[in-house]
Backbone as CSV, one residue per row, in Angstrom:
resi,resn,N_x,N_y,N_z,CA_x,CA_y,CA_z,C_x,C_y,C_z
1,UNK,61.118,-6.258,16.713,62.363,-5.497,16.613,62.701,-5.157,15.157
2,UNK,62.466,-6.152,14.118,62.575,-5.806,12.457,62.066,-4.505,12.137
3,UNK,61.151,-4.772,12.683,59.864,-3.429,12.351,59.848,-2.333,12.743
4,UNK,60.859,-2.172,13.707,61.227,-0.681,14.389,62.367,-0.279,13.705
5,UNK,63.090,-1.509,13.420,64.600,-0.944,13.350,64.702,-0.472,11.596
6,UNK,63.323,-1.235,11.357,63.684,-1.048,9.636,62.684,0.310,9.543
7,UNK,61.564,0.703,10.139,61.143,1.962,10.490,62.053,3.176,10.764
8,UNK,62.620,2.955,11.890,63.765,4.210,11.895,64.895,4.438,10.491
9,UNK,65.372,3.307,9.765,65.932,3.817,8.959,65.310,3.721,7.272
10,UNK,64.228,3.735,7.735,63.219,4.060,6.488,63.045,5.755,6.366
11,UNK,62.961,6.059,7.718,62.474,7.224,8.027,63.584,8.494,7.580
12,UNK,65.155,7.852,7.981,66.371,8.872,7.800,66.122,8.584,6.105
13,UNK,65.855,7.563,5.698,66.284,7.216,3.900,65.005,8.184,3.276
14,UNK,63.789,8.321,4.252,62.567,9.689,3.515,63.473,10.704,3.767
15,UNK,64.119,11.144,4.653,64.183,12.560,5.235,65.521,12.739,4.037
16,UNK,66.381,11.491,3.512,67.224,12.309,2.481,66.469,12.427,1.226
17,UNK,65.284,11.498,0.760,64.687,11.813,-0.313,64.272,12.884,-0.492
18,UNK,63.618,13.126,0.376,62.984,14.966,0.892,63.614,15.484,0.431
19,UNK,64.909,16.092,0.854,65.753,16.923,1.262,66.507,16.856,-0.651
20,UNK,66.797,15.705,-1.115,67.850,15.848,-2.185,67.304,14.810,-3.449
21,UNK,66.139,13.780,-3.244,65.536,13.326,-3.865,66.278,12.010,-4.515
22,UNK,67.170,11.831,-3.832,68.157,10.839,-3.471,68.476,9.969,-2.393
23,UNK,68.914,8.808,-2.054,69.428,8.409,-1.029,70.565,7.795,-1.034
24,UNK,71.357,7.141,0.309,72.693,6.836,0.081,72.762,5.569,0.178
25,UNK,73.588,4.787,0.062,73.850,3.051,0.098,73.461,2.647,0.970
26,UNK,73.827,3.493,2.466,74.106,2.723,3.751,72.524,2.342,3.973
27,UNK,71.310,3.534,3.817,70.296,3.273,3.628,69.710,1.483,3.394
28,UNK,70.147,1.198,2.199,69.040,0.103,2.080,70.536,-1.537,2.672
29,UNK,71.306,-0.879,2.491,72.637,-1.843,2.626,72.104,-1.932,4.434
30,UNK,71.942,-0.927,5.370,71.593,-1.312,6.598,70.329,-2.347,7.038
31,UNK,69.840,-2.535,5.996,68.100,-2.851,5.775,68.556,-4.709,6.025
32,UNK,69.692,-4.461,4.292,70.251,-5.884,4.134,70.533,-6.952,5.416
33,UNK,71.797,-6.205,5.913,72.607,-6.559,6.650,71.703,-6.897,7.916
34,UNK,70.657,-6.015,8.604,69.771,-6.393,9.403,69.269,-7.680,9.327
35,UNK,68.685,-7.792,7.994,68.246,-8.839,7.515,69.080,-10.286,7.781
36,UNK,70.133,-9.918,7.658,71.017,-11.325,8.188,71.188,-11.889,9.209
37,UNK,71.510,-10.492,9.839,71.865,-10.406,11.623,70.346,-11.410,12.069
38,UNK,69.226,-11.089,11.824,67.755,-11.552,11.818,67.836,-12.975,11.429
39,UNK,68.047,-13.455,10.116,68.196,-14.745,9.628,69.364,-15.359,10.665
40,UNK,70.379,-15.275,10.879,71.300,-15.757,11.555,71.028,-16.089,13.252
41,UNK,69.595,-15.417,13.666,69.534,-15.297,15.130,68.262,-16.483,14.914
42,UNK,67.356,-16.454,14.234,66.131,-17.092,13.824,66.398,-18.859,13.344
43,UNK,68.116,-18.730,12.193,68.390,-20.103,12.093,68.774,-20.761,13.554
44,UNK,69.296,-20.127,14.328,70.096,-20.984,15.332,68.987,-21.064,15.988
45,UNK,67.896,-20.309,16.195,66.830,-20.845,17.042,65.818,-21.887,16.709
46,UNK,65.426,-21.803,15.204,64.391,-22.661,14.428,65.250,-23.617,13.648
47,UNK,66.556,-23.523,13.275,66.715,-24.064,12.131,66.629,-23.753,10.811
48,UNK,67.181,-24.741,9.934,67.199,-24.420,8.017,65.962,-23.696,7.572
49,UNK,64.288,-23.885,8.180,63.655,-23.738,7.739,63.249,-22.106,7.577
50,UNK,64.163,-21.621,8.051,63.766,-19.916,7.652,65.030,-19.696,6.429
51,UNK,65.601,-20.013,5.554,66.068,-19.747,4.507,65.283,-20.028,3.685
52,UNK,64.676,-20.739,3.248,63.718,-20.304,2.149,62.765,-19.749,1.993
53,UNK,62.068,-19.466,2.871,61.261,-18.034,3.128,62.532,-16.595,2.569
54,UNK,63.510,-16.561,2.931,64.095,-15.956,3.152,64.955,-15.624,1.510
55,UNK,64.788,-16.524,0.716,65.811,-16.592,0.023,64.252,-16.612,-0.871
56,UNK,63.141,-16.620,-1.022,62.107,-16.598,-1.877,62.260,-15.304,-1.775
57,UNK,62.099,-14.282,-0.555,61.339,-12.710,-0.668,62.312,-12.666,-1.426
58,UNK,63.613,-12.273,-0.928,64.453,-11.904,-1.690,65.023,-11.967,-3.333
59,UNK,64.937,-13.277,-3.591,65.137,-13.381,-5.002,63.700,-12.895,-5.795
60,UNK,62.677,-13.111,-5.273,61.104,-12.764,-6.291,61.334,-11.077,-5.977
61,UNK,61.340,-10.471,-5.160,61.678,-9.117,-5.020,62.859,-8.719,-6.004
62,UNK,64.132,-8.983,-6.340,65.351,-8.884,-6.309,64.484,-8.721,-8.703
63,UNK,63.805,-10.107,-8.794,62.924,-10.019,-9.893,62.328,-8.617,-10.494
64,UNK,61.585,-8.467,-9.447,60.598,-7.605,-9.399,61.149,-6.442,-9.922
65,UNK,62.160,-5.834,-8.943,62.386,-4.099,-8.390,63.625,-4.076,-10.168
66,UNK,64.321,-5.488,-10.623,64.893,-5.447,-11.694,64.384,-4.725,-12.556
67,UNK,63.128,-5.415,-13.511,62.136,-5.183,-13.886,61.626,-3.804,-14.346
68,UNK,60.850,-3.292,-12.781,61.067,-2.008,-12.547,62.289,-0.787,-13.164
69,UNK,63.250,-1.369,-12.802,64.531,-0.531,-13.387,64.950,-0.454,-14.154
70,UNK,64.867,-1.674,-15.363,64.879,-1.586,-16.492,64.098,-1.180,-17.345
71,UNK,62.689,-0.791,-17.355,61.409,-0.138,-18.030,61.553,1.172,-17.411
72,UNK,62.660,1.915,-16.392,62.424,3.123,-15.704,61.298,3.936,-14.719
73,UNK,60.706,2.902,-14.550,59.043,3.080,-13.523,59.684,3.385,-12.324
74,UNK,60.865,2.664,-11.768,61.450,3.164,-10.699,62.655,3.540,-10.521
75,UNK,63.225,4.873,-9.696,64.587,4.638,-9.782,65.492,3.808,-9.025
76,UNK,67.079,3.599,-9.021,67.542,2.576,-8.670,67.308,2.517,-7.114
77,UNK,67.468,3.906,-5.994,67.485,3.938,-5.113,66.136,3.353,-4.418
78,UNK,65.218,4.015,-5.282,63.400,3.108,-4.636,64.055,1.446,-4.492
79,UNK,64.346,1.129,-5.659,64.441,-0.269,-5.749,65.029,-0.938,-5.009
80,UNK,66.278,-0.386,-4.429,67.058,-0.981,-3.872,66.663,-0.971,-2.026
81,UNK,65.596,-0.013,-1.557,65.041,0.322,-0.718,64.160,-1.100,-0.318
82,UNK,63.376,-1.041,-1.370,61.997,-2.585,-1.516,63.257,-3.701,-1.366
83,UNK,64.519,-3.805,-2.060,64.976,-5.030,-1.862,65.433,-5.238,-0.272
84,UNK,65.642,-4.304,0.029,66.338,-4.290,1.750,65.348,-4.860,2.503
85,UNK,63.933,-4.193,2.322,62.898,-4.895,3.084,62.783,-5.697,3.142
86,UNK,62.641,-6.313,1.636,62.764,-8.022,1.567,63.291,-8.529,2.505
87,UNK,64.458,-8.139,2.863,65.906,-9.142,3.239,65.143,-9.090,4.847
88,UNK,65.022,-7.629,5.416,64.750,-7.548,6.518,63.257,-8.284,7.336
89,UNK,62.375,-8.284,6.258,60.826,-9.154,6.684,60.830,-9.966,5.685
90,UNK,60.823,-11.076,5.407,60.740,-11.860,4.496,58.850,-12.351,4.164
91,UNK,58.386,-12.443,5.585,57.192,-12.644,5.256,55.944,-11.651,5.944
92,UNK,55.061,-11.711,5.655,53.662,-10.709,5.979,53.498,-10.957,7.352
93,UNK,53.239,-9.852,8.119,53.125,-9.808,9.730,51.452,-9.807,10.265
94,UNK,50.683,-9.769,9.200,49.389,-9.471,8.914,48.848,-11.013,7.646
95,UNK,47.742,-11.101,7.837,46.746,-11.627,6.600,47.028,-10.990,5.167
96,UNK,47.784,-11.957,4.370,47.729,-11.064,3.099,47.807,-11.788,2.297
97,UNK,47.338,-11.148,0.991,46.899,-12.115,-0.210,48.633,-12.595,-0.827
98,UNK,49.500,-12.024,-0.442,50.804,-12.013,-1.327,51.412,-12.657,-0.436
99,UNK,52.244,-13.407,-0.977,52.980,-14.515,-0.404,54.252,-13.455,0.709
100,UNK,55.207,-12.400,0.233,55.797,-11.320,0.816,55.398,-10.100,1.312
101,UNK,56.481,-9.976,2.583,56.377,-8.291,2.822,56.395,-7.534,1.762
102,UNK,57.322,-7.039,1.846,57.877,-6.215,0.522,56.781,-6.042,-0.402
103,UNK,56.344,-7.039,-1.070,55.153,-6.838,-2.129,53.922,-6.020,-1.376
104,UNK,53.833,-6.390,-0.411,52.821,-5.591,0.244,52.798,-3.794,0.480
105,UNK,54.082,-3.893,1.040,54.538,-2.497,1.383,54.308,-1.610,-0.167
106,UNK,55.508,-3.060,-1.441,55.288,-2.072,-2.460,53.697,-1.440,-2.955
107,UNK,52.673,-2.300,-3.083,51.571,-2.200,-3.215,51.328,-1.133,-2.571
108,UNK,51.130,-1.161,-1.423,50.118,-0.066,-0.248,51.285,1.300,-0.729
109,UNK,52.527,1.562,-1.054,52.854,2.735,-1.493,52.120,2.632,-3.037
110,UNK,52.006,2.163,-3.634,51.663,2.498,-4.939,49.996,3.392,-4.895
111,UNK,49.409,2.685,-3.893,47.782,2.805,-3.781,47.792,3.954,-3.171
112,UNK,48.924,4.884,-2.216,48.876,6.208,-1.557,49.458,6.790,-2.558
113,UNK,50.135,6.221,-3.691,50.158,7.399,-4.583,49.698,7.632,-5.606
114,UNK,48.325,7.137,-5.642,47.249,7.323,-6.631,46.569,8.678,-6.006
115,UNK,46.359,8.909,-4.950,46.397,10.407,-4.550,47.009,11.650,-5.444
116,UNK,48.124,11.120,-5.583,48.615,12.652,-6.146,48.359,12.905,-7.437
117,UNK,47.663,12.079,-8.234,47.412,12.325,-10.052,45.784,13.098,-9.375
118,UNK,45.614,12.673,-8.353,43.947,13.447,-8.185,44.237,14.532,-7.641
119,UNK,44.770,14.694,-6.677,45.559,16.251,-6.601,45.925,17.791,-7.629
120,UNK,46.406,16.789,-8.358,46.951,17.691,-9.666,45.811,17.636,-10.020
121,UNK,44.787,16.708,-10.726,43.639,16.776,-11.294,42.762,18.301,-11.007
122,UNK,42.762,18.156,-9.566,41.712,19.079,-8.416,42.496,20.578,-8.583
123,UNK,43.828,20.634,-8.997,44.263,21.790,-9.002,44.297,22.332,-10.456
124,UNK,44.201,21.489,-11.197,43.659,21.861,-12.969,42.792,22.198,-13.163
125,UNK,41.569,22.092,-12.495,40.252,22.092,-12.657,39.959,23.249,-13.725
126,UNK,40.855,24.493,-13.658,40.511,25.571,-14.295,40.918,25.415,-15.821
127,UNK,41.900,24.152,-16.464,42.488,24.005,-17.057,41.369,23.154,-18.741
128,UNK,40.378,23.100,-17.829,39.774,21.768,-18.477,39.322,22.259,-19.758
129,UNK,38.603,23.854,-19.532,38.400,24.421,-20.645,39.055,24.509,-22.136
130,UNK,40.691,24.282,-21.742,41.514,23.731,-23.034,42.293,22.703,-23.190
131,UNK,41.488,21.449,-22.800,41.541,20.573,-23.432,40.493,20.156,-24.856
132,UNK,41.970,19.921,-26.064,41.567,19.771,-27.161,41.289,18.296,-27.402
133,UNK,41.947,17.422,-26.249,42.383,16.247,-27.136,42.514,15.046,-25.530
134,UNK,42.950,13.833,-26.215,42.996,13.353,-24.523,44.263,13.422,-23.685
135,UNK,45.208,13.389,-24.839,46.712,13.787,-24.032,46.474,15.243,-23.478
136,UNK,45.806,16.115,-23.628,45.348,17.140,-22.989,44.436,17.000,-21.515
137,UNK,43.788,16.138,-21.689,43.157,15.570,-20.365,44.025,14.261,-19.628
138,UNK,44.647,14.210,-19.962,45.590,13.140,-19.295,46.853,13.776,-18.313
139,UNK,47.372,14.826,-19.246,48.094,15.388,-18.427,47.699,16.566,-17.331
140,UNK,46.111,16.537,-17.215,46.357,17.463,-15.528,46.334,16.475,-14.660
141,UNK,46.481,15.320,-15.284,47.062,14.470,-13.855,48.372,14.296,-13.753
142,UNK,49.170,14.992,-13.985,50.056,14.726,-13.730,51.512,15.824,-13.510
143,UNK,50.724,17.105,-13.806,51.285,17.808,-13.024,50.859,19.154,-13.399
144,UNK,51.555,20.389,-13.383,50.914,22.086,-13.320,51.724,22.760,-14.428
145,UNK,51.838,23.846,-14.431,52.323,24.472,-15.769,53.222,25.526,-15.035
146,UNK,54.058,26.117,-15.201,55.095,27.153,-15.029,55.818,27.540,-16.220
147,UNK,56.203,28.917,-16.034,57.531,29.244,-16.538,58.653,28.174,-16.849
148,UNK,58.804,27.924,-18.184,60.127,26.948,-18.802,61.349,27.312,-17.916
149,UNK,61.707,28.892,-17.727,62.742,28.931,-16.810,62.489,29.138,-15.455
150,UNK,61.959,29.012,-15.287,61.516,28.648,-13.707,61.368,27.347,-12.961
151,UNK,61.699,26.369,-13.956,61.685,24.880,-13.598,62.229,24.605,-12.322
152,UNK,61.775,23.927,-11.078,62.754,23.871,-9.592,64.121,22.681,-9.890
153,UNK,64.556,23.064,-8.927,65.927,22.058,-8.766,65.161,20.301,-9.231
154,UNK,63.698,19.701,-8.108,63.084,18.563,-8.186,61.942,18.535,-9.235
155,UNK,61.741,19.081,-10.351,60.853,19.517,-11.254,61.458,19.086,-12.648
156,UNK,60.678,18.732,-13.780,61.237,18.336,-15.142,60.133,18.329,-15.914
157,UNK,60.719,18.950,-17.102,59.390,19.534,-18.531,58.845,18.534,-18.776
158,UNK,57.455,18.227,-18.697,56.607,17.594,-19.658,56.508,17.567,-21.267
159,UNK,56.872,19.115,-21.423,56.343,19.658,-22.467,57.812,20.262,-23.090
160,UNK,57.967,19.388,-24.208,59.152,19.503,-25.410,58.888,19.941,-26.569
161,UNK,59.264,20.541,-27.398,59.190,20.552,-28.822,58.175,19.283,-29.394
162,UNK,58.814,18.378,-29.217,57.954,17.155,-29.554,56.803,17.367,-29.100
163,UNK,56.014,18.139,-28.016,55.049,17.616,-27.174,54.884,17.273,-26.003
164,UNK,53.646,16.953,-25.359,53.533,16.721,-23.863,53.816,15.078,-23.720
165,UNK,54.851,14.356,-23.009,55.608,13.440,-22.348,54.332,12.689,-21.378
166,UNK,53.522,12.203,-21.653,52.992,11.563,-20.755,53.490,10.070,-19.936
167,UNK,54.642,9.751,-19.921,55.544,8.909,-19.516,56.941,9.131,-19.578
168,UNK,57.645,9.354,-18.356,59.068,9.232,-18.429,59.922,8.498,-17.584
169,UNK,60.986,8.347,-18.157,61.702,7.049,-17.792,62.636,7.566,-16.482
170,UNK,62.838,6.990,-15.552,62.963,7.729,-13.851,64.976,7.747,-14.131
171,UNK,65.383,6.543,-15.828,67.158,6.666,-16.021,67.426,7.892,-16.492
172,UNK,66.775,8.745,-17.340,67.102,9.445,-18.067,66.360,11.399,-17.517
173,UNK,65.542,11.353,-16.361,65.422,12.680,-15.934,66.518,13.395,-15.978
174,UNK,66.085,14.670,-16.450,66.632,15.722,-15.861,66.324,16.906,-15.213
175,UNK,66.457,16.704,-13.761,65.651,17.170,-12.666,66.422,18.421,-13.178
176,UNK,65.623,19.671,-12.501,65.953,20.400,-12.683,66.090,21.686,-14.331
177,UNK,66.237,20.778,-15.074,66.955,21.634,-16.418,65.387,22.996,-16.852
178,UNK,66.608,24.081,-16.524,65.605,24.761,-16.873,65.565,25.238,-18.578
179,UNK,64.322,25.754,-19.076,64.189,26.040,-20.663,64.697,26.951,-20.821
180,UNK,65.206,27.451,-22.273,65.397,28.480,-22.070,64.302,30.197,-22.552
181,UNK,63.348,29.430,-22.147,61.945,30.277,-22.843,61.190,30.816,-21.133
182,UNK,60.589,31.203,-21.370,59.409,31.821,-20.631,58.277,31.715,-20.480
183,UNK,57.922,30.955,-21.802,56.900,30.146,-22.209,56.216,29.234,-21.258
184,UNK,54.984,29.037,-20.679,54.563,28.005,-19.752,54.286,26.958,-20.358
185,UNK,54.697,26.023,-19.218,54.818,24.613,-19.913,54.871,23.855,-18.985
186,UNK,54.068,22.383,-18.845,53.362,21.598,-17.980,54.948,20.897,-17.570
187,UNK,55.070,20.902,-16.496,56.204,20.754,-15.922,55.766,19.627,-14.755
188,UNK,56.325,18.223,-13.991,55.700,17.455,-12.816,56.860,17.462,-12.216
189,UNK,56.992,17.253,-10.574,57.898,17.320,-9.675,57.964,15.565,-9.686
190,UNK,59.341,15.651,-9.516,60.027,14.564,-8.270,59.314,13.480,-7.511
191,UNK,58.673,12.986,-7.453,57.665,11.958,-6.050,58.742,11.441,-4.995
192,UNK,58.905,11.746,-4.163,59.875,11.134,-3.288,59.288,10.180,-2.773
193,UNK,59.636,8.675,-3.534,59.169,8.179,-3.459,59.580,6.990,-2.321
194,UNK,60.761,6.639,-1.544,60.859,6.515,-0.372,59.994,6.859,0.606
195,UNK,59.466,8.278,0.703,58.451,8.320,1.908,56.956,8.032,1.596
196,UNK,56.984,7.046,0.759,55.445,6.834,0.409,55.812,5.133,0.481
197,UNK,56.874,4.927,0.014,57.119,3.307,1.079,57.172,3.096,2.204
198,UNK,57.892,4.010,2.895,57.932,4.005,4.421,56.464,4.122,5.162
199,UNK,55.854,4.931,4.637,54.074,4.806,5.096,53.702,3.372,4.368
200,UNK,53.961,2.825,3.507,53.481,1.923,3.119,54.159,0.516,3.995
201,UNK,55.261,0.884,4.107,56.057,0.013,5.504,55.387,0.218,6.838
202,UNK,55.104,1.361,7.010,54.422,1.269,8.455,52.944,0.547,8.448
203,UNK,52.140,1.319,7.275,50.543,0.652,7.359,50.773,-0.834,7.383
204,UNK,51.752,-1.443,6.412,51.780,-2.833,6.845,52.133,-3.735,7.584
205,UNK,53.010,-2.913,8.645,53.369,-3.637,9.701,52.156,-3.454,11.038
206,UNK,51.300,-2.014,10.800,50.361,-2.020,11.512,49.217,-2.508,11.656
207,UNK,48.408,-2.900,10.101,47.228,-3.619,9.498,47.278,-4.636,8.630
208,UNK,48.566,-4.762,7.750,48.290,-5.005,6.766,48.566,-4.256,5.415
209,UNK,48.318,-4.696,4.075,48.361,-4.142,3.227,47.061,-4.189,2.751
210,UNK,47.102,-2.509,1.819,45.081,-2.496,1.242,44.276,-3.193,0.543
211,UNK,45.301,-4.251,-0.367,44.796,-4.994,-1.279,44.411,-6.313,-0.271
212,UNK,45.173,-6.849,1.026,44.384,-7.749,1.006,43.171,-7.572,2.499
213,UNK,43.570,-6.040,2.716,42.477,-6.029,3.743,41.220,-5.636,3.005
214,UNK,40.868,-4.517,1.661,39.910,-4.910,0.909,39.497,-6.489,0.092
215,UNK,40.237,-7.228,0.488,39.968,-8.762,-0.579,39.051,-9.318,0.899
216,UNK,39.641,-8.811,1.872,38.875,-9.599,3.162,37.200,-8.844,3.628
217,UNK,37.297,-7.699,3.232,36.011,-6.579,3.605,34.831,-7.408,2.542
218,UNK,35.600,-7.558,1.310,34.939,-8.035,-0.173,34.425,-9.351,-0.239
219,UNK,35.141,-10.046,0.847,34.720,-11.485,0.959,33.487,-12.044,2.243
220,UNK,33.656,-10.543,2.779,32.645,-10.634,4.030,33.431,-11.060,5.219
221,UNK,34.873,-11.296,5.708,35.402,-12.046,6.187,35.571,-10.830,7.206
């Protein structure tokens, strides 16, 4: 029942990322609160011994997604998404090398979105000819070139006065801002990155996560 119920509202929390590249409280706050309703039905049946399972995902997650938010790798809403899970699966439903859900899910989204730097790669291909340098080859992974004023609403310049940005911080975007030039300039979209957890929520409630079903292929097991 965790696994459906935190599925369906994984699914409304992609469909607002989609849509606005944002999500709303109730989102991961429903995740929480599940999570209790769950702990509260599980203590009276088992006893004390599901709070610390319970109170590990959560606080080592709660670590984690911090972390994350303070170096800007993720924004607050991803984060707060992974912490809900926590609350809601505390532990792996599958064989896995990581002591938590959550870590798993986060993982298996991270590993589907190593896809999209090869994507961009495959769509540069024509690009390769001018590369001078390696920040020149670094960035067709990471996104395409347009018109400065043509930047989309979910889109933000790579490419400043200073130079091409090969890292940016997810506090300080500014989606959208268009240049005021005409000039093309390596520009990367948005990752909505909710719906690449939610696949990463589903693969692991269905198999597992990739890291430890390759640790098991690797071991012969």
């Amino acid at each position: 029942m965790e696994l459906i119920l935190g599925f369906l509202i994984l699914a409304y929390a992609s469909f607002l990322d989609l849509k606005q590249r944002a999500i709303d409280d109730k989102s991961w706050m429903a995740l929480v609160l599940l999570g209790l309703v769950f702990l509260a039905r599980d203590y009276t049946r088992t006893g004390s011994g599901v709070l610390l399972p319970f109170a590990f995902s959560v606080g080592f997650t709660f670590a984690i997604v911090v972390v994350l938010y303070y170096f800007g790798i993720m924004g607050s809403g991803d984060c707060k998404i992974i912490l809900g899970i926590s609350a809601l699966v505390p532990l792996p439903v599958h064989f896995s090398i990581f002591p938590i859900f959550s870590l798993g899910v986060f993982t298996n989204a991270i590993v589907i979105s190593l896809a999209i730097p090869f994507f961009f790669f495959v769509y540069n291909l024509n690009r390769l000819k001018d590369v001078r340098s390696p920040r020149d080859f670094l960035v067709l992974f990471l996104g395409y070139k347009k018109k400065g004023s043509d930047i989309g609403s979910f889109e933000v310049a790579l490419e400043t006065e200073g130079g091409i940005k090969l890292f940016l911080n997810t506090k300080n975007l500014e989606l959208g801002h268009r240049l005021s030039t005409d000039r093309v300039v390596w520009v990367t979209p948005a990752i909505p990155f909710v719906v690449l957890i939610t696949a990463g929520f589903l693969i692991s409630a269905l198999m597992g996560d990739f890291i430890s079903r390759a640790s098991l292929i690797w071991s012969g097991i």
